[in-house]
N, C-alpha and C positions, 0 to 999 in steps of 0.2 A: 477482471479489473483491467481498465485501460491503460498504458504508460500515456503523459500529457506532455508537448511540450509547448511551454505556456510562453507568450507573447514579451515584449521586453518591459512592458508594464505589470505583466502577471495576470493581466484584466480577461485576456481570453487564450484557448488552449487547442490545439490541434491532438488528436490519438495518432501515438504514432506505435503502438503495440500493445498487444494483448499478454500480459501475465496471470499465468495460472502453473499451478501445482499441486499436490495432495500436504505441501507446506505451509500454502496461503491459502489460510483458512480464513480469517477476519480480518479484515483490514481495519483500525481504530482509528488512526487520526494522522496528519499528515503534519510536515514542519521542515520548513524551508534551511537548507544544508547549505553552502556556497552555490555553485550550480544544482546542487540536484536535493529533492524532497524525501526522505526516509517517510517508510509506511511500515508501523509496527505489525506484526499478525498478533492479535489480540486473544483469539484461541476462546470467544465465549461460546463457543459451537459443541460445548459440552462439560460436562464434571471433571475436573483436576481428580486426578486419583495419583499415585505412586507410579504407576506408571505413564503416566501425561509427558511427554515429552517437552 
């Protein structure tokens, strides 16, 4: 997953880094914060169990 950082209209986006971890599993949807976009990890990359973190 790319980090973006997007133009003063929103309308186009430069990568300006690469995220990854054995945390960011699924990325689900994105939603505009004052400056910056929270990306939930959505975690559908397998069965919830008791021990699902």
């Amino acid at each position: 997953m790319d980090a973006v950082r997007l133009d003063d209209a929103g309308t186009r986006g430069t990568p300006v880094a690469r995220i990854a971890g054995p945390r960011f599993r699924v990325p689900a949807t994105a939603a505009a914060r004052s400056d910056r976009i929270p990306l939930p990890n959505a975690r559908f990359d397998g069965e919830p169990t008791p021990r699902t973190a």
